[in-house]
N, C-alpha and C positions, 0 to 999 in steps of 0.2 A: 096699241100702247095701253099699260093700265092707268085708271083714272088716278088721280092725284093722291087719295084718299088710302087707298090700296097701296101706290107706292110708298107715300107715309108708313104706312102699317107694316109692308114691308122690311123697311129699314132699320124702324122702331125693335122690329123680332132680330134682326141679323144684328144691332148691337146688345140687345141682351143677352143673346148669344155668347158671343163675346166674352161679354162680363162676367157671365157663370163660366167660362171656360179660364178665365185668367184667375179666379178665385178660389176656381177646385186645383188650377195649378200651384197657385202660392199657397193653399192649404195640405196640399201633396210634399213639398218642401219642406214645412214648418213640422212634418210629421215624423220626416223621413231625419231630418237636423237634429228635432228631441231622442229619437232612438240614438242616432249615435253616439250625441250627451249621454245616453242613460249607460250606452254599452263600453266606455271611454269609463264614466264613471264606476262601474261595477270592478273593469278590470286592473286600475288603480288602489283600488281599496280592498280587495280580496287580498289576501296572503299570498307570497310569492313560496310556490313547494319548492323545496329543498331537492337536491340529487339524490339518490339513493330509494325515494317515499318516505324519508322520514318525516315527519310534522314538522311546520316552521319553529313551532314554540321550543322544539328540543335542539333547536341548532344550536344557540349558545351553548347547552352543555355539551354539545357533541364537539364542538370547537374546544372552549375548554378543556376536555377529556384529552384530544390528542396533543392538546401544547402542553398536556403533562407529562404526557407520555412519552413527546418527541423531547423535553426537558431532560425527565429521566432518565432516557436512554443516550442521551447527551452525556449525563454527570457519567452514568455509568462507564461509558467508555474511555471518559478523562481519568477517572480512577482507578482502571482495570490499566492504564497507560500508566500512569505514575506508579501501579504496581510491581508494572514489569519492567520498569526502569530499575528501580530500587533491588528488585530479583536479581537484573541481569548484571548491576555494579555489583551487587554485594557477592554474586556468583564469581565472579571474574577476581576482585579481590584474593577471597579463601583461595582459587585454585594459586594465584600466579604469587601466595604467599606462604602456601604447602609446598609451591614447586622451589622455590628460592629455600627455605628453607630445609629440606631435603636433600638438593647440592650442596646446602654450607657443609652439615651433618654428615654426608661420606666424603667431603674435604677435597671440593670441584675447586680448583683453583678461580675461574670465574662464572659464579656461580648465577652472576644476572643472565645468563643468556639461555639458562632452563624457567627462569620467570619469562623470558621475554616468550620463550618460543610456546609457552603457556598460555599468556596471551591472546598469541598469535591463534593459538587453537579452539579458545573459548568463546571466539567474537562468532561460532557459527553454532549450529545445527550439529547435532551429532551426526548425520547421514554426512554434512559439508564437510563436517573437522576430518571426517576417515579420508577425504578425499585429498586435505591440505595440507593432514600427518601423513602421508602416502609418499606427497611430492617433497615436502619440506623433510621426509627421515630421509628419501632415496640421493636428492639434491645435496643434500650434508654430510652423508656420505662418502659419492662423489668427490664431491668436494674437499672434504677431507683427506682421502687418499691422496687424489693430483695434489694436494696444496705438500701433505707430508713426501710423496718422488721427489716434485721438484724441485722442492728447498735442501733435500739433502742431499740429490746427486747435483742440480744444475743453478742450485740459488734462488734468492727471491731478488732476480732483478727483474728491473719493468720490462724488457724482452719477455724475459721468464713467464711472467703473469701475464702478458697480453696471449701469450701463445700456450697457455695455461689456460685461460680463457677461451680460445679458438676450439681449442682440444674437448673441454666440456663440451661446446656447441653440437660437435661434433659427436661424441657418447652418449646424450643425453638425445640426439636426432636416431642413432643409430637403434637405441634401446626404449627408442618410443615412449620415451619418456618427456611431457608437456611441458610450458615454458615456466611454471612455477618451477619447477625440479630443478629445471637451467639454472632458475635466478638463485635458489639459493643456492644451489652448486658455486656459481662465482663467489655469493657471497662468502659461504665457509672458504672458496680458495684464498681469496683477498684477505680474510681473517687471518688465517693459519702463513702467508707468506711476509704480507706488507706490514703485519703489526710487530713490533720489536720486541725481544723476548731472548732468555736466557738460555732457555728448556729447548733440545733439540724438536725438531720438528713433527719428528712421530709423537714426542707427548704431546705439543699443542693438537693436532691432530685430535689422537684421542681423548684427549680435554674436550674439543669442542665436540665429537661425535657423543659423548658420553649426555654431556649438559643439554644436548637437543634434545636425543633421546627421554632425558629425562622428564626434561620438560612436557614433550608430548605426549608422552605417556599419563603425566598429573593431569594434561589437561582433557583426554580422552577419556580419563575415567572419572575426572567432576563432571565431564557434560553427559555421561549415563548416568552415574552417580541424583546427578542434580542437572535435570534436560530444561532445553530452552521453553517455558511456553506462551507463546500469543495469547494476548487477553481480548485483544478484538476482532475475533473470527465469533461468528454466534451464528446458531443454526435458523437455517432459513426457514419459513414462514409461506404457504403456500398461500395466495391472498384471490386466487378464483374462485368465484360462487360452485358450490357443486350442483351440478344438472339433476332434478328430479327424475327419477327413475319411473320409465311410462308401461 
């Protein structure tokens, strides 16, 4: 066993030990704490970069810039919209008051049904109206002829007209002709039979064949004359970076 004195001395070194060991650890902590503070702190107060690399300091006006831009092109389209409003009334007007007015002039007994069918033709596209005046001249037509047989060989009674009607269905299937053609087909039949009138049948007839015509003719030649155009179609903008050429 060692003498007492040695164990003493012993002891005395294993808690100094110790002591230097807990002091270089709570100094290892207090080191490793302040670095984090400093590195917490730096990246708090540094400028936060922007997308693109642009500098922080120019984002306000780069914000700016586009709320002008997306503004502008805002108003833009509102007023290129109210332009083509105004276009497209005032378009439709003239035709379907050239076209009324040119039946009164070679003395169409009802002369609203070449404004109507004017109209009827102006509300599209030139490429649409040939498709509309196609059906609506073939349909009125049609229509015309069956309505002027059957009122003057068989009447315009309501037998008559339903199977008046039947019979288009049928003509209008057979001659591959589409359901606009059909409709107005009925319609001019149901004009030319069920409305009451003096004038034998063949005139109403050509009354109404004449005034469609007429009509869509007015209104096939305002919409070349004077074409539909969209104001908010705008050409597009290619917005990809281009790749450096290596």
């Amino acid at each position: 066993m060692l003498p007492p004195a040695e164990k003493m001395a012993a002891v005395e070194s294993l808690e100094e030990a110790k002591r230097l060991l807990a002091e270089d650890r709570a100094l290892s902590l207090r080191l490793i704490d302040q670095a984090g503070e400093q590195a917490l702190t730096r990246k708090t107060a540094a400028p936060r970069a922007p997308r693109f690399g642009l500098p922080s300091r120019s984002m306000p006006a780069v914000v700016a810039k586009s709320q002008g831009a997306g503004g502008g092109m805002a108003d833009s389209l509102f007023a290129g919209r109210k332009r083509e409003i105004l276009e497209h009334a005032a378009r439709t007007a003239v035709a379907a008051t050239v076209s009324l007015a040119i039946a009164r002039l070679v003395g169409l007994p009802e002369a609203e049904w070449a404004a109507i069918s004017t109209l009827v033709v102006t509300q599209s596209t030139l490429g649409a109206a040939l498709t509309i005046s196609g059906a609506r001249f073939a349909g009125t037509a049609l229509g015309a002829a069956a309505g002027a047989l059957l009122g003057t060989y068989l009447g315009s009674g309501m037998p008559v007209f339903g199977a008046g009607v039947f019979g288009l269905g049928l003509v209008c299937g057979v001659l591959r002709l589409d359901r606009a053609a059909y409709r107005f087909a009925g319609i001019t039949l149901a004009i030319v039979l069920l409305v009451s009138r003096v004038k034998p049948f063949w005139t109403i007839a050509a009354h109404r064949f004449l005034e469609v015509s007429l009509g869509i003719v007015t209104g096939l030649l305002m919409t070349a004359i004077w074409p539909e155009r969209s104001s908010t179609s705008a050409p597009a903008h290619s917005t990809s970076p281009s790749r450096p050429a290596r």
